[in-house]
N, C-alpha and C positions, 0 to 999 in steps of 0.2 A: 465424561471421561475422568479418571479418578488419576490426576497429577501425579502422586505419589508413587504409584505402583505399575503404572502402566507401561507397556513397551515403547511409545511416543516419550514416556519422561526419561527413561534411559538415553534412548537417544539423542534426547535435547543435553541430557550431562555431557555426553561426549562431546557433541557441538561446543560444549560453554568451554569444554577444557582445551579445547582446539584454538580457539579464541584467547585462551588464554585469562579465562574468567571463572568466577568461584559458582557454581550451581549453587547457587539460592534459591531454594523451596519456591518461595515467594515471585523469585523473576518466573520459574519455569511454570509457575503458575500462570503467569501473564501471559508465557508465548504459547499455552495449550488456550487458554481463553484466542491470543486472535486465530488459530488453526482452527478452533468450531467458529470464531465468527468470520472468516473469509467463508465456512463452508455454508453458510447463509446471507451473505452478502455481499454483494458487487464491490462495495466502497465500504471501507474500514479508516475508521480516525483512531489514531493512538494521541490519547491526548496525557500531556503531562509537561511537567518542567526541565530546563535544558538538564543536564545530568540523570534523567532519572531513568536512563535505561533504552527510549524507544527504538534507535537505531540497532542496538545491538538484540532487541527484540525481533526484529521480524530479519536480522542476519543470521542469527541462530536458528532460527526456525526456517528460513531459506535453506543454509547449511542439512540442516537435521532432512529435509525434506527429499532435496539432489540426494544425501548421502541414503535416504533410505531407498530409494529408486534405483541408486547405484547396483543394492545387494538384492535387489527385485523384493522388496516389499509385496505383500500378496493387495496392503489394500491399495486403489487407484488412485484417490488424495494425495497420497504421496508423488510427487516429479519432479523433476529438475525442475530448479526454479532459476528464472533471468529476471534480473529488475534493474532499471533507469531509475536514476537520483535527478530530480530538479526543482530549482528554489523558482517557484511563479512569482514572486514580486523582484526579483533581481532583476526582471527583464518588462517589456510592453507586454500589453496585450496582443499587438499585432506578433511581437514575436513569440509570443508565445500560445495563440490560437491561429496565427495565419492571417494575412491578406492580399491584397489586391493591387499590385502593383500599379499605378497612376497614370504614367508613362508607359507601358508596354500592353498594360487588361490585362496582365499574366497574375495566375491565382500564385501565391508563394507558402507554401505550409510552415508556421511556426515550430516552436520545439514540440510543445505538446503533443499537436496535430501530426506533425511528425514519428513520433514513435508508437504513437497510436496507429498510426495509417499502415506502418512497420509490422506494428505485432497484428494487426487484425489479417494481414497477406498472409501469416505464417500456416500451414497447413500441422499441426503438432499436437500433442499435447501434453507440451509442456505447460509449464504456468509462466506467466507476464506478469512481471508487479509495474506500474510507475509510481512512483513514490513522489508525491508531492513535499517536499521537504520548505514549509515554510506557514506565515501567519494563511489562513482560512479568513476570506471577507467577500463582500457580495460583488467587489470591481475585478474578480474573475472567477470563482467558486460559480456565480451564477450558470455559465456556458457548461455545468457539467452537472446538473441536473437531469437533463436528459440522459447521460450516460450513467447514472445512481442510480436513474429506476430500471423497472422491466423493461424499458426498451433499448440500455443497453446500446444507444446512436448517440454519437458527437454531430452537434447540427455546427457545421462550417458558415461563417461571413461569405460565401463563396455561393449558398442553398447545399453543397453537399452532405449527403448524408452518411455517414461512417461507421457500420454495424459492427461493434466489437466482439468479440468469440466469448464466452462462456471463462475459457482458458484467461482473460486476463483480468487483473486485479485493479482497481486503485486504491493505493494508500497513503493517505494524509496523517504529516505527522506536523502536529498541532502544540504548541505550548496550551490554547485555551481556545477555548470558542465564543471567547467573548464577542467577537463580530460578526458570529455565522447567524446565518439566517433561519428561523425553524425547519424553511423547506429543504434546505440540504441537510441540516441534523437529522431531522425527521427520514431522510435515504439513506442514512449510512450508519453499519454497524459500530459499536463502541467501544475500544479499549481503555482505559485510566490507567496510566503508570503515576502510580500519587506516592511519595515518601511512607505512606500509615500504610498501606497495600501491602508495598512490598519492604517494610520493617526497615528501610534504609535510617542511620540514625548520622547526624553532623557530627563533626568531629570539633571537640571543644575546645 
């Protein structure tokens, strides 16, 4: 897809101007890069440093996506888009994969498992992002291996098994992957928001 000229890069100007941000060549480059890479993989890392853009990456490209659905877009890529923000190390692993009450045997679904469990009921087709917003390391990245590949299941502490729709996204937004493991690298698509990319220059 050719950034520059295309109908998706107009639209992503107007998104940026809505936002109230300047269309740089370079970002709109970025957010066409993760739009063909959600459109080949389950799991996308935008990986980069704090300031260099990734949130307002894939909101602008959210934005652009809803807004082109809105005005019936003929291609099907394009749909509203709904996406969940959560930091996985602010919290346990139990609250944030689910467990097993002690006291009662009652199964309790964590945050993750929760929105998960949420979007996969949804009959739509809309798109689902959860956005993982935080460091990527193997004391909870591991449990979502199974949901990277083709199979697309969150396997629960519980044995449940939790088939996610086609329609939902995960996106890890990453400063670096210094602790991830090959086997989740190796499942998921790749963005770099890096300062030389996208000509960002410090100010002296």
């Amino acid at each position: 897809m050719d950034a520059d000229n295309s109908e998706i890069n107009k639209s992503l100007t107007k998104s940026c101007r809505r936002f109230g941000l300047q269309p740089h060549p370079p970002f709109l480059k970025k957010t066409v890069q993760l739009l063909e890479t959600f459109g080949v993989r389950f799991g996308v890392m935008l990986v980069g440093t704090t300031g260099s853009g990734k949130t307002k990456c894939y909101e602008v490209l959210s934005d652009t996506s809803t807004t082109l659905r809105e005005n019936n877009h003929p291609d099907r890529q394009f749909q509203k888009v709904n996406y969940n923000v959560l930091n996985p190390k602010s919290i346990s692993m139990d609250e944030l994969f689910g467990a097993v009450n002690k006291e009662t045997n009652e199964w309790k679904d964590g945050l993750a498992s929760k929105i998960l469990r949420t979007a996969a009921a949804l009959e739509t087709v809309e798109w689902d992002w959860t956005v993982f917003d935080g460091p990527v390391d193997a004391l909870w990245i591991e449990n979502m291996n199974t949901v990277l590949d083709d199979n697309m299941t969150l396997c629960l502490a519980n044995g449940q098994r939790l088939k996610l729709r086609p329609q939902m996204k995960m996106l890890f937004e990453v400063n670096d992957l210094a602790v991830a493991s090959p086997a989740t690298v190796s499942r998921c698509g790749m963005v770099y928001m890096t300062p030389d990319d996208l000509g960002w220059r410090p100010y002296v």
